[in-house]
N, C-alpha and C positions, 0 to 999 in steps of 0.2 A: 249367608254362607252357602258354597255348591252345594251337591252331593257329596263331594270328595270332604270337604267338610263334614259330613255326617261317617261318613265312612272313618276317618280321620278319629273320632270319637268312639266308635264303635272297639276300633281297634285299641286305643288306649282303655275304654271300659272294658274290654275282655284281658287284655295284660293283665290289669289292676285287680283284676278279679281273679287270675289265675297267680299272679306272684303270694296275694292276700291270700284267700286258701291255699292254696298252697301251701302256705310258710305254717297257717293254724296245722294244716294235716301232718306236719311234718314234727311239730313241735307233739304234738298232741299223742302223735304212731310212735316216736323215733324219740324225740329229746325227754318228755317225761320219761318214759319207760327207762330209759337209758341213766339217769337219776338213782335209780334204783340197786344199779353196783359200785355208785361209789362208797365209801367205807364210812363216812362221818356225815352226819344230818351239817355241818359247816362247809362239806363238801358238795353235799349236792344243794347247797341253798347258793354256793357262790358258782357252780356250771350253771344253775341256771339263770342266775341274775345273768352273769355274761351272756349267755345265749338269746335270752330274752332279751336285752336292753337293744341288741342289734337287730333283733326280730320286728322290735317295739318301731322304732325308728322306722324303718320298711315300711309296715304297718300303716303306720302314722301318714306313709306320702302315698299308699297303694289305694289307703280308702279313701283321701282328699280327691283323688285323681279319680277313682272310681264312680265317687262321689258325684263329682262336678261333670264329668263325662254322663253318666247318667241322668241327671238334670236337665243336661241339657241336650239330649236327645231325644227327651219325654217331652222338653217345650219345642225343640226342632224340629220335629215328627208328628207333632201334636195329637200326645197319646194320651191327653190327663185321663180322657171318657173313661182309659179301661182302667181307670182307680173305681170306676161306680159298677165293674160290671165282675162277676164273682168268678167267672171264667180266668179271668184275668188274675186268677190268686197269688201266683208270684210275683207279679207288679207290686203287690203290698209286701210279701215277704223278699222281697227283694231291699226295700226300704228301711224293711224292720231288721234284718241282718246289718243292714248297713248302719243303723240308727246305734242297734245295741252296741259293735264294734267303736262307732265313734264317740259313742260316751262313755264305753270304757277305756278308750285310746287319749283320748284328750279332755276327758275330764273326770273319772274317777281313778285313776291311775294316778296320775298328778297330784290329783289332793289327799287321798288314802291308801286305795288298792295295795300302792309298793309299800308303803310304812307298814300295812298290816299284816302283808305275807312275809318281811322279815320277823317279825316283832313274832307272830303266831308261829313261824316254821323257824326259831328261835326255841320257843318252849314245846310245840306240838310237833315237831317235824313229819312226822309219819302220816300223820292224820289232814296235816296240812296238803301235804304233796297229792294224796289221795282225792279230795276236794278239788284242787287245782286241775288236777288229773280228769275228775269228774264234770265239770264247768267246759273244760273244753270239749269234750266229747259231746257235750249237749251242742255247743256251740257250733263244732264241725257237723255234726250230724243235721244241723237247723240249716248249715251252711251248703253242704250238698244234696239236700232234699231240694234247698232252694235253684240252687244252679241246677239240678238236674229239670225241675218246673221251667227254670226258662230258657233252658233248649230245646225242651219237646215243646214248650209256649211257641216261642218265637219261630219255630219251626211247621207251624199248625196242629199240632195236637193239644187239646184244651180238653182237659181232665173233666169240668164240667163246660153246658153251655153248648153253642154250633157242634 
């Protein structure tokens, strides 16, 4: 593939990465909180299944895409070296953001995650949404520590190292 091939990539890995956060910071700022005045623990457990299910979806094609766009600019550019080089930290947390997302997107989700959070914000409501609440705040926060590493990265500032 050209250049315009990589570039080509580049651009769908930044989309991908900007619709995917995105949607967590928005759900996380805006839609939990927002949970919060509806009137019945029945109420805010079906806004957010709604919310979420189309969120999920998104999700689901943002980090495939992000995915696979990053793969293969790491083999098209051939960047594996700075997996060995500590400078390079969010090369790894870039992986690991994307790692943890997809096995909670396409595989713990699918086979528990949603049975639990009805079943739990069922009998717990309060304490469930709080949790949930809390989980993505970790998760956003992992998520723009990590995007902000690799724009100053990719940009030549390297935290540790040259």
């Amino acid at each position: 593939m050209t250049m315009e091939g990589s570039t080509i990539a580049r651009v769908l890995h930044v989309v991908g990465v900007v619709l995917w956060i995105g949607g967590v910071a928005m759900v996380t700022t805006v839609l939990l909180p927002a949970t919060r005045h509806l009137k019945t623990p029945q109420e805010r457990v079906a806004f957010f299944e709604n919310i979420e299910r189309g969120f999920a979806a998104q999700s689901r094609i943002t980090t495939l895409i992000t995915g696979l766009s990053g793969f293969y600019l790491v083999h098209w550019l051939d960047l594996w070296e700075r997996f060995t080089r500590s400078e390079f930290w969010w090369m790894h947390a870039m992986v690991l953001v994307w790692a943890l997302f997809t096995l909670v997107l396409f595989v713990l989700e699918p086979l528990f995650l949603h049975r639990w959070f009805i079943e739990r914000a069922r009998h717990r409501p309060e304490s469930t949404f709080r949790l949930v609440a809390r989980l993505h705040w970790v998760l956003l926060g992992l998520s723009l520590v990590t995007v902000a590493g690799a724009v100053a990265g990719s940009h030549g500032y390297l935290l540790f190292g040259r």
